[in-house]
DRENDREN-319347 format. One record per residue (C-alpha): residue number from 1; residue in three letters; x, y, z. Coordinates in steps of 0.001 Angstrom, whole numbers, plus 500000, padded with zeros to 6 digits. Example, Ala and Ser with C-alpha at 12.3 -4.5 7.8 and 13.67 -1.06 7.14 Angstrom:
# residues 2
1|Ala|512300|495500|507800 $
2|Ser|513670|498940|507140 $
END
This chain:
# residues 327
1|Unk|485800|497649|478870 $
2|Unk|482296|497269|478973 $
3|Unk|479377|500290|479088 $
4|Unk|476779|499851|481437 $
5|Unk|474933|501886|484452 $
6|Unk|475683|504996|482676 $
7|Unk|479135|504498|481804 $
8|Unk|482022|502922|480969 $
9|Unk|483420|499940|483686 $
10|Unk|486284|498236|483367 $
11|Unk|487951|494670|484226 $
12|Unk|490539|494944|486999 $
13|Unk|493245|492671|488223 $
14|Unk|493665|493555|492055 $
15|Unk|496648|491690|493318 $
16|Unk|496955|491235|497468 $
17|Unk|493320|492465|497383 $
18|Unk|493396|490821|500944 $
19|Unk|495606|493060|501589 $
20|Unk|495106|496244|503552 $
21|Unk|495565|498710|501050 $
22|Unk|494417|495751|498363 $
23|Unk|491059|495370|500004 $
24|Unk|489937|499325|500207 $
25|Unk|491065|499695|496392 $
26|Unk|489090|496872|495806 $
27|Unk|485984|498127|497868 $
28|Unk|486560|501599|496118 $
29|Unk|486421|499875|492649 $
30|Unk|483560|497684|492828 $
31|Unk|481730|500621|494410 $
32|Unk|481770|502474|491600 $
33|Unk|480874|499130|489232 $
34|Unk|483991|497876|488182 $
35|Unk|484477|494359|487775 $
36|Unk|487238|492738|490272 $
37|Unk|489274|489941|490248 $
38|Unk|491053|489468|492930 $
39|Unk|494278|487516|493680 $
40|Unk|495698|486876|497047 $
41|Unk|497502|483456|498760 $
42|Unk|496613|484409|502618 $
43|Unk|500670|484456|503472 $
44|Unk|500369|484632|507631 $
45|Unk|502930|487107|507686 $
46|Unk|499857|488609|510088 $
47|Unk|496918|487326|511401 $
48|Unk|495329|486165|508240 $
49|Unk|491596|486236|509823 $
50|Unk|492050|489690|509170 $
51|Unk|492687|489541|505821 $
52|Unk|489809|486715|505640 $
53|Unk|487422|489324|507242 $
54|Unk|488370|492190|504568 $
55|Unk|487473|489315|501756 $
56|Unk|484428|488356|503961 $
57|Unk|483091|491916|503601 $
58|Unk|483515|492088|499585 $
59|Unk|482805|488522|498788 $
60|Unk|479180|488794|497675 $
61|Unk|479630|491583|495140 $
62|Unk|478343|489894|492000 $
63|Unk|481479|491481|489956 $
64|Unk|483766|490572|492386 $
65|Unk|486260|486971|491778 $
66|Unk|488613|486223|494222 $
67|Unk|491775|483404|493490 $
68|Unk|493768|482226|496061 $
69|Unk|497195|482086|494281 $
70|Unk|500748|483103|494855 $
71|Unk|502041|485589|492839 $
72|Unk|505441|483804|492939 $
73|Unk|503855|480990|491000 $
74|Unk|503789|481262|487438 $
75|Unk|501453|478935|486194 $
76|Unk|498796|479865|488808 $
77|Unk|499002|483422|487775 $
78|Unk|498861|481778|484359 $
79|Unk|495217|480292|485101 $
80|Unk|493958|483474|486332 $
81|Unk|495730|485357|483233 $
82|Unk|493701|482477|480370 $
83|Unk|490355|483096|482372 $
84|Unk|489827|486360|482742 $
85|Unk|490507|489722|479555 $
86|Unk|491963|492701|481880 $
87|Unk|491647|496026|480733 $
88|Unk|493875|497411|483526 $
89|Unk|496145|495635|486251 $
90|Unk|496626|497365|489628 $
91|Unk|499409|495314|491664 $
92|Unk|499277|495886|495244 $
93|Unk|500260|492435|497119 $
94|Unk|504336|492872|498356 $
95|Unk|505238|491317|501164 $
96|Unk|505563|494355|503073 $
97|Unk|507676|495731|506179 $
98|Unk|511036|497671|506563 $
99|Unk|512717|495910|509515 $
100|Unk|510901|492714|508166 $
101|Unk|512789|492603|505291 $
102|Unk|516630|492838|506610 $
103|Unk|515753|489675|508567 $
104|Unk|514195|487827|505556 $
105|Unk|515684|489121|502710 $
106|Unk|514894|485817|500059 $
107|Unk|511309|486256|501130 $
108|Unk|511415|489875|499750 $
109|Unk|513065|489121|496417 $
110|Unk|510807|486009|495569 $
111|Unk|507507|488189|496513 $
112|Unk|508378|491587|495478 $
113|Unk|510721|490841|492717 $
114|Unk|509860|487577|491165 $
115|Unk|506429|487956|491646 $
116|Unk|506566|491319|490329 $
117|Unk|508280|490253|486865 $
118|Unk|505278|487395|486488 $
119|Unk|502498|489858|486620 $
120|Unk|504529|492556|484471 $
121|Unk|505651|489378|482168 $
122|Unk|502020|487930|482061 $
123|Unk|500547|491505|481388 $
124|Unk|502223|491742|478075 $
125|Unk|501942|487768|476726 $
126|Unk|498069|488695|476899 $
127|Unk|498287|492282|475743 $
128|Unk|497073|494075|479295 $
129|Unk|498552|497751|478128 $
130|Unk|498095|499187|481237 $
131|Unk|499331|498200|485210 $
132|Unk|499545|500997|487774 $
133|Unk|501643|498979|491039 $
134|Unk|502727|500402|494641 $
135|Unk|506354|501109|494945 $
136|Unk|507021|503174|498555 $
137|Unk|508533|506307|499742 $
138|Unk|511074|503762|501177 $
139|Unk|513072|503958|498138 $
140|Unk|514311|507657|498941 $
141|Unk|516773|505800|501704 $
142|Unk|518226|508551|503951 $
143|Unk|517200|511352|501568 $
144|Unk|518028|514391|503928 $
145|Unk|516319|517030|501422 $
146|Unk|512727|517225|502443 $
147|Unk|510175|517073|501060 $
148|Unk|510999|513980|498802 $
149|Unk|510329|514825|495212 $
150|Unk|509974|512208|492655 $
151|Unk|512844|513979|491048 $
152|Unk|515580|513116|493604 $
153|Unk|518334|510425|493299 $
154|Unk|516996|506854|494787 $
155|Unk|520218|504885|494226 $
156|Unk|521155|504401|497956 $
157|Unk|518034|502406|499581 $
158|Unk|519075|501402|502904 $
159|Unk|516659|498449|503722 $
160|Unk|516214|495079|501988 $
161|Unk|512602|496523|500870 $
162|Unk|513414|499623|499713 $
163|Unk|515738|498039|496974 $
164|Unk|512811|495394|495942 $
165|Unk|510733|498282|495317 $
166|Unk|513145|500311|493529 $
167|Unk|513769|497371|491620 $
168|Unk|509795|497415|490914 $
169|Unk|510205|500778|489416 $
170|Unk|513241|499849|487245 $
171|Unk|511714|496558|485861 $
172|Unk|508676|498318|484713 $
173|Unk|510419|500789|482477 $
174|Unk|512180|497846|481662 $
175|Unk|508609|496396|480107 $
176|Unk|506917|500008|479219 $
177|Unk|510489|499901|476540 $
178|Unk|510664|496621|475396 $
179|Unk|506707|496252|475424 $
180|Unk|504555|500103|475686 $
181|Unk|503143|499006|478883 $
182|Unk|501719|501654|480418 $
183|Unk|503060|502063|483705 $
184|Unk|502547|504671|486754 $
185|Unk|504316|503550|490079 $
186|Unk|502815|504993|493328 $
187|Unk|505048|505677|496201 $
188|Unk|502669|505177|499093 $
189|Unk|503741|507572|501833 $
190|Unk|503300|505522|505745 $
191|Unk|499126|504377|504781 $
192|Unk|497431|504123|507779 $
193|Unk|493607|503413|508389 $
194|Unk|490758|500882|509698 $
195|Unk|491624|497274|508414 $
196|Unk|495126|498362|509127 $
197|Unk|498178|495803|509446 $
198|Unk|498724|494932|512994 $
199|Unk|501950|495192|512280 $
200|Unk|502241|498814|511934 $
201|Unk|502674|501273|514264 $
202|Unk|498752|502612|515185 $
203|Unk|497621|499169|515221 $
204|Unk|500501|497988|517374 $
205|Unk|500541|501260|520059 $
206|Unk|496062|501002|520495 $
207|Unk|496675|497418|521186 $
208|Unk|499389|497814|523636 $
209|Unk|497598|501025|525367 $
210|Unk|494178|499296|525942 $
211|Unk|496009|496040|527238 $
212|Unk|498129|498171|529765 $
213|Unk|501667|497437|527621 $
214|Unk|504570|499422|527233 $
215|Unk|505216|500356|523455 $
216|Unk|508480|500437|521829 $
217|Unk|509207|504159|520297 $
218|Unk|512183|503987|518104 $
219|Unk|514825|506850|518441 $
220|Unk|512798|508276|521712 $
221|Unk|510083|509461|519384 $
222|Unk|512503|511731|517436 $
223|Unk|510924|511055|513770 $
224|Unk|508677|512406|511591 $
225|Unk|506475|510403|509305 $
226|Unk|504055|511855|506430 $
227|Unk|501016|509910|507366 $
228|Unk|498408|509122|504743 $
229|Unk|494992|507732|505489 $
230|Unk|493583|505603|502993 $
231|Unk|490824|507246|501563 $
232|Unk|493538|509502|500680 $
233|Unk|495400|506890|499025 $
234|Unk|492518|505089|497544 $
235|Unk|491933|508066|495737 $
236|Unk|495124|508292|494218 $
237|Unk|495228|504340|493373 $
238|Unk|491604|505199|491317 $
239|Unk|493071|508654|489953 $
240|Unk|495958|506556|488062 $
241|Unk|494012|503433|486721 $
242|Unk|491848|506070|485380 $
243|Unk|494584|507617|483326 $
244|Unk|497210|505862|480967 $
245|Unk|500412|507401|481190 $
246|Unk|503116|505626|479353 $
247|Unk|505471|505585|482748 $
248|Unk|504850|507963|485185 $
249|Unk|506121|507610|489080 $
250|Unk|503891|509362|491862 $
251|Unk|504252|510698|495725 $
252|Unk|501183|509529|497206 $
253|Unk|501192|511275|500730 $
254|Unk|499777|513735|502488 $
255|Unk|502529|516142|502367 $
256|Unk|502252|517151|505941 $
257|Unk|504954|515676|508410 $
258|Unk|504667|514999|511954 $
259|Unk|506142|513581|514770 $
260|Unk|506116|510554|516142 $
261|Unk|505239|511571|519269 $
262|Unk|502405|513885|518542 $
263|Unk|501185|510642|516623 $
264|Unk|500802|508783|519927 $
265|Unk|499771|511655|521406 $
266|Unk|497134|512011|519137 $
267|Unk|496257|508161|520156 $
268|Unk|496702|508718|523583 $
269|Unk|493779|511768|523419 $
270|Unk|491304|509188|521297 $
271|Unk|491674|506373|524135 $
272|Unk|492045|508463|527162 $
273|Unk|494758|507170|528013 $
274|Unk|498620|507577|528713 $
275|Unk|500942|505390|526914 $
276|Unk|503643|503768|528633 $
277|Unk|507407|504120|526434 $
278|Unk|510199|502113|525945 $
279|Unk|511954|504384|524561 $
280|Unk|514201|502634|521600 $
281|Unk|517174|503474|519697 $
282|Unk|516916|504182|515595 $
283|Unk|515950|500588|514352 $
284|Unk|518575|499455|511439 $
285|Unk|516620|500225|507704 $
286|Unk|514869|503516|509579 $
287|Unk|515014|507029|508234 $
288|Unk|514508|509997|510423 $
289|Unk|511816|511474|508412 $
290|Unk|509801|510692|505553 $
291|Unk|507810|514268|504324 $
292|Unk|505583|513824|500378 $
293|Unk|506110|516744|497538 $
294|Unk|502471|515855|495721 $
295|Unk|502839|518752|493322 $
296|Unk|502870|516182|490142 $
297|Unk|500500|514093|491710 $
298|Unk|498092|516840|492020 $
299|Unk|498842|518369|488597 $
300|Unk|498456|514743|486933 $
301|Unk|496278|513377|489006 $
302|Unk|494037|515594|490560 $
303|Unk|495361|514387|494108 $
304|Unk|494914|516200|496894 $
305|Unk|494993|514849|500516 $
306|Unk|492135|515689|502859 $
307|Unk|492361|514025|505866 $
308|Unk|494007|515083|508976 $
309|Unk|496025|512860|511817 $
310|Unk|493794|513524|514343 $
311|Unk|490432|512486|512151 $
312|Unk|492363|509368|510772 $
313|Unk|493313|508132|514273 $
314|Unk|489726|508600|515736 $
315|Unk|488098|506477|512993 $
316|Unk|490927|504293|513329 $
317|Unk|490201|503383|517102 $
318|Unk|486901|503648|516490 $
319|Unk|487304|500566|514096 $
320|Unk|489817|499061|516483 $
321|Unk|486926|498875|519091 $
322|Unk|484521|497377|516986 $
323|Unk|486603|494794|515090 $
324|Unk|487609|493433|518743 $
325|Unk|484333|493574|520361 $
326|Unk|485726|496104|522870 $
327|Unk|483276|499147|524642 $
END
């Protein structure tokens, strides 16, 4: 760590900074004066001009680096590791999606496994003590008991992602033993926001709406989602690299469930206009409801969830518009 401006900054390894939650940590972070280094391969799982245009708008921060390297590949990660001291690692990039993931399973155990052990392995050959990563509220499975405390069993994970991530959480208590790695898992809670993965829901239902296309609604609409906006979880994210608990997991959410259909409702109000439904069965790797308990997460780390669905969505159309040029 270095002292300057007025206080202390520190030297942070952002992996999938490109990424959507990657690239508002990293914002957050060199905002406040941190130094950034960045690592991120581009994979086109989506439209990677999006995730050029999130680097595009950090790029000329003076304490910003950004490598283009795969996390799968040691000796790249290796390069980054000799050239840079890191006081703290936060490890964002996953290949990400439920449904995704039960159609590609190897690419979920090389990214979020494999790559996974190289940055935990790599963090303790050059003695970085502390690593705060994302792990998801996936790994709760078909929980019924609501809300999801971090207390409750996570042993029965019922999509090909949810067991990478669990597996996350299990290797790094794995290295805070063997090691005293400091390690805090966050289990992001449905992260929506603007810069938001077209692959997700809001981005998916505006585009369809404005382009006059039916949108697939899983289970008729009949699920209820704790959705978190990302200051919300940025906040959190800065909240943990700022402590140094020896291994600590964390409900990020907004503890406040709703459902589905009020959520594209909610859209529906922002555009002015009606959405057309094709109305879906439960998708394979779904759960019917995903609801945050962020009692420890506010006692430990001061987090507490501010914004509501209906202010999220506006600013999240309202970025929609202006990222595709539309009125």
């Amino acid at each position: 760590m270095t002292l300057s401006r007025g206080g202390w900054t520190m030297n942070i390894l952002v992996t999938g900074g490109a990424g959507f939650i990657g690239f508002h940590v990293a914002a957050a972070l060199l905002k406040r004066g941190d130094h950034v280094v960045i690592v991120d391969n581009l994979v086109p799982y989506y439209d990677v001009n999006l995730k050029q245009a999130r680097l595009n708008k950090l790029k000329n921060n003076p304490n910003l680096t950004i490598y283009s390297a795969d996390i799968i590949n040691f000796d790249e990660l290796k390069e980054v590791f000799n050239k840079h001291t890191f006081d703290k690692i936060c490890h964002l990039a996953a290949q990400a999606g439920v449904r995704y993931s039960i159609e590609n399973p190897f690419t979920y155990d090389k990214t979020n496994n494999l790559g996974t052990l190289n940055i935990f392995e790599l963090a303790q050959q050059h003695g970085v003590k502390d690593i705060v990563f994302a792990s998801s509220s996936s790994v709760y499975g078909g929980n019924t008991k609501v809300p999801f405390s971090e207390t409750d069993p996570v042993d029965k994970p019922i999509s090909v992602y949810a067991a990478t991530k669990r597996f996350d959480e299990l290797l790094a208590h794995t290295y805070h033993y063997l090691y005293g790695t400091n390690m805090t898992a966050l289990r992001f809670f449905t992260v929506y926001g603007p810069w938001g993965r077209p692959d997700m829901a809001l981005y998916k239902f505006v585009k369809a709406i404005l382009e006059n296309k039916p949108i697939n609604v899983y289970n008729s609409g009949n699920m209820r989602r704790d959705f978190t906006y990302i200051t919300d979880i940025v906040a959190g994210v800065l909240a943990a690299l700022d402590k140094a608990y020896p291994y600590e997991i964390f409900n990020l959410g907004n503890s406040h469930t709703e459902e589905l259909n009020h959520f594209i409702a909610c859209i529906e109000k922002e555009l002015g206009k009606k959405a057309q439904k094709n109305l879906l069965p439960m998708q394979k790797g779904d759960v019917s409801e995903t609801f945050a308990d962020v009692s420890k997460a506010k006692r430990m780390l001061n987090f507490s969830p501010k914004i509501r669905i209906d202010e999220g969505i506006k600013a999240c159309v309202q970025w929609y518009k202006q990222y595709h040029n539309l009125p």
